[in-house]
Each structure stands twice: as C-alpha cells, then as structure tokens.
C-alpha positions as CSV (number, residue, x, y, z in Angstrom):
1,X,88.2,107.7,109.9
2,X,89.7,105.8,107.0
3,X,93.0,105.3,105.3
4,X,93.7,107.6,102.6
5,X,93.0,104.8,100.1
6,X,89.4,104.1,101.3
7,X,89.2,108.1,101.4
8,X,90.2,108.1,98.2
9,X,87.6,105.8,96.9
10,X,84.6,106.8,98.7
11,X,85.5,110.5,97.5
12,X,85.5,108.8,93.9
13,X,82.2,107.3,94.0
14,X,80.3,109.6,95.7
15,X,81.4,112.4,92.9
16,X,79.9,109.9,90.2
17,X,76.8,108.8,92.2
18,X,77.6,105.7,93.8
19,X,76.6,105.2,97.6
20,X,75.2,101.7,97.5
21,X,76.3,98.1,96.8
22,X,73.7,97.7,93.4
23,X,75.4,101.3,92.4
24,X,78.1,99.2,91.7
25,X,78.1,98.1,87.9
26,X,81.2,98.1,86.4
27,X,80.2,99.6,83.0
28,X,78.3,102.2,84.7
29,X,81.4,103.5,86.4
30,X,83.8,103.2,83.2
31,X,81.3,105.4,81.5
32,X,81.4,108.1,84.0
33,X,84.7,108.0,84.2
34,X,85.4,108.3,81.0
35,X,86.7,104.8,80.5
36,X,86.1,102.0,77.8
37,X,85.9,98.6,78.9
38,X,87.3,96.1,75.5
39,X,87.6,92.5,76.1
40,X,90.6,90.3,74.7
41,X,92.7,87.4,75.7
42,X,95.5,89.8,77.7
43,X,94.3,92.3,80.3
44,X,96.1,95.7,80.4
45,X,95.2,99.5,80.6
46,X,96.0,101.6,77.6
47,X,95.7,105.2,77.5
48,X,91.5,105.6,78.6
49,X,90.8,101.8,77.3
50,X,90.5,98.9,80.0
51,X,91.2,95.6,78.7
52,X,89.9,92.7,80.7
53,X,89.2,89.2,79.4
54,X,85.6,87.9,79.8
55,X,84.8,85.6,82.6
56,X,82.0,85.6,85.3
57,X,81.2,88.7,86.7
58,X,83.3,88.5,89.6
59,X,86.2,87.9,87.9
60,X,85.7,90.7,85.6
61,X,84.8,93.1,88.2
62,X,88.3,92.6,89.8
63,X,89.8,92.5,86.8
64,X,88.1,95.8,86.2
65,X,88.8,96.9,89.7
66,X,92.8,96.5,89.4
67,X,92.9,98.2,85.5
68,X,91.0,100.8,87.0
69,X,94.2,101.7,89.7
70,X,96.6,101.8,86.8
71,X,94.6,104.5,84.9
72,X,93.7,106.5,87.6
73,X,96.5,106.4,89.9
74,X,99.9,105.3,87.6
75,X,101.7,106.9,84.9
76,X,104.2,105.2,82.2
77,X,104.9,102.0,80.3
78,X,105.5,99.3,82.8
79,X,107.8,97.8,79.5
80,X,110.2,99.9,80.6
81,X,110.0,100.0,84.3
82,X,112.3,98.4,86.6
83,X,111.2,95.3,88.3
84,X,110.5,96.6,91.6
85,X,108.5,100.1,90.6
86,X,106.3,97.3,88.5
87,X,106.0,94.9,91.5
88,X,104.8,98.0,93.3
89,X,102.1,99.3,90.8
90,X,101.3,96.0,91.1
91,X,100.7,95.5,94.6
92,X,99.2,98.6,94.4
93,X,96.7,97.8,92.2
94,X,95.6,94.9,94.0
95,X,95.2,97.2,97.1
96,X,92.8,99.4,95.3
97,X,90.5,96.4,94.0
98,X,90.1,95.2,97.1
99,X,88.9,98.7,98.5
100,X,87.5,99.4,95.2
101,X,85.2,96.2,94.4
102,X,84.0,96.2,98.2
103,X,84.3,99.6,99.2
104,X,84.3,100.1,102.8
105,X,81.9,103.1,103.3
106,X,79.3,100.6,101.8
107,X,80.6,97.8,103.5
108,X,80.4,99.9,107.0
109,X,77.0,100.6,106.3
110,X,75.5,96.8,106.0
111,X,74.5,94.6,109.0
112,X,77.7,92.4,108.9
113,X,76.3,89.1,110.4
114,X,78.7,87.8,113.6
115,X,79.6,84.5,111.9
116,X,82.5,85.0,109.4
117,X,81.3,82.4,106.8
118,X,77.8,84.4,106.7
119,X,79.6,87.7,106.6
120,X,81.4,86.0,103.5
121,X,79.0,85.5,101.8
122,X,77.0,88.5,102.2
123,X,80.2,90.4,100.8
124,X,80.2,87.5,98.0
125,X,76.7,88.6,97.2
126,X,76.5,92.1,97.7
127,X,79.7,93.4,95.8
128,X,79.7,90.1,93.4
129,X,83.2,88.7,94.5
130,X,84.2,85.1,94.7
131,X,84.9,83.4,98.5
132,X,88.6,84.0,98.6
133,X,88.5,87.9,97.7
134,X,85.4,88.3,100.1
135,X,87.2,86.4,102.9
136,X,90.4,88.6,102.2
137,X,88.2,91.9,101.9
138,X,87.0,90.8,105.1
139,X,89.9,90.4,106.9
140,X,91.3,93.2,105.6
141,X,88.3,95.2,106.9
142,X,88.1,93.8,110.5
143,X,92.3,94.7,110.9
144,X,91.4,98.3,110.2
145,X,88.2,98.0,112.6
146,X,90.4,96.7,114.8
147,X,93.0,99.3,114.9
148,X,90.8,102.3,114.0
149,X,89.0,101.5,117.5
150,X,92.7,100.9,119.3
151,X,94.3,104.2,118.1
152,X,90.5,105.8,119.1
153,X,91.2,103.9,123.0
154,X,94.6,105.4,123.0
155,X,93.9,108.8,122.1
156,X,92.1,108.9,125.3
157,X,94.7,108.1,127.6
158,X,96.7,110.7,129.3
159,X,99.8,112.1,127.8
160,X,102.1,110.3,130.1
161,X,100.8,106.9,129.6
162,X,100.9,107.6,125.6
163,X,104.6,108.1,125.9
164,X,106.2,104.4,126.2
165,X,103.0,102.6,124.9
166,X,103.7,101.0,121.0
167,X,101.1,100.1,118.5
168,X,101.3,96.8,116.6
169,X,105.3,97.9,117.4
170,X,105.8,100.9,115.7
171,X,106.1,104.0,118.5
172,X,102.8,105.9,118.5
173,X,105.0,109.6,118.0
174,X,105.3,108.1,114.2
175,X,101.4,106.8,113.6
176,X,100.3,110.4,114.7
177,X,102.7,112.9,112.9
C-alpha cells in the first residue's frame, strides 16, 4: 500500500523499465520519456526540455528529479501564476523528487541496516543523493512505514473500538472514505 504519489511513480518506472537502484540514470529516463536534458546557469522546464545547471550528480539528479514534476504533472507559465498556486507547484515538485530520486518500491526492497547513519548512507549510495536529502528521504519513508503498519493494526479492530479511536488526530471515518 502506498500513497498515490509513490503509486504514481512506481507505475512510471516500471512502464519504462526501471525496477532497480542502477536503473536509475537520469538521462536514460529523459530519453524514454521523451525529455531533453540542456544545461545553463537557470534551471527551469520548458515545453519537453529540462534545464538544470551542471553540478555533481547528486545535485543534478534532484535537480532533474523536481523539473521532471513540472513537465509531467503541471501545466502553465508560473510568470503568470499567483504566488500561492507557484508555492504549491513548488512544494509539489519537491515532493515528487524525493519519491522520485529514491523511489520507495526500490527502497522497500533493500536490506535497510537498523542504524540510521548506515541506512543514510546506503540511500546516499544507492540512489546518488547527498546526506541531507537521504536523511529526509529516510524520514519521510519510516513516517509512512509507520503509519501504513498503524492504519494496518487498526483495520483489525472491531467496529466499535474503531469508532472513537483518532489517527495522528484526524478521525479515522475521514482517512478511510
């Protein structure tokens, strides 16, 4: 069970071939999705061109990974967007290259180790990230761990003890609509 997001992703990959970590090359991917990858000194999307500036291969990767939301998931000139829709393409973007650089249906399939700074760097070399995005990614991955296994424990209870019970305080009725 993953978000919609993840599903989203792993749905993506898997109809262009990708099911493991050194599938992951980020020119690769822009060519069988139709995308060109152009360097500059401004990153931006434009119609089915990618524009990142060159750096390390982390950096470029996320760069990659966040251009990539806007041409696949947004439409329009953020020039002429209010501030808040932007902010939210924006936020939105980062989302998806998080999930997107360090996808979780490859992530769920490695042998995380039980000490964070190990699993760190595994994800730092195994999806070429730097530390900071690998210990977000991380995080990120264990809350939804976390909660996929809680909404699984209460799923089993019985009706009438799922009635009053909240999760992370929003009322369960919601979550399962």
């Amino acid at each position: 069970m993953y978000t919609h997001l993840e599903d989203y992703i792993s749905e993506l990959y898997k109809s262009i071939g990708i099911t493991k970590p050194e599938d992951l090359n980020m020119l690769q991917i822009a060519k069988k999705l139709g995308v060109e990858v152009t360097y500059s000194n401004r990153v931006f999307r434009f119609d089915n061109e990618i524009v990142i500036q060159r750096g390390t291969i982390s950096e470029e990767w996320m760069m990659f990974g966040h251009e990539l939301c806007h041409y696949l998931r947004h439409s329009g000139n953020q020039l002429k967007m209010g501030k808040w829709f932007v902010e939210l393409q924006e936020w939105q973007a980062d989302n998806f290259m998080y999930q997107f650089c360090v996808p979780s249906f490859i992530l769920q399939a490695l042998k995380l180790p039980a000490h964070e700074r190990e699993a760190v760097w595994l994800i730092m070399e195994t999806f070429h990230v730097g530390q900071e995005f690998a210990e977000k990614r991380l995080q990120h991955y264990m809350q939804n761990q976390i909660y996929r296994r809680g909404l699984e424990d209460f799923k089993t209870l019985p009706p009438e003890s799922q009635r009053n019970k909240k999760i992370t305080g929003t009322p369960i009725r919601r979550m399962l609509r």
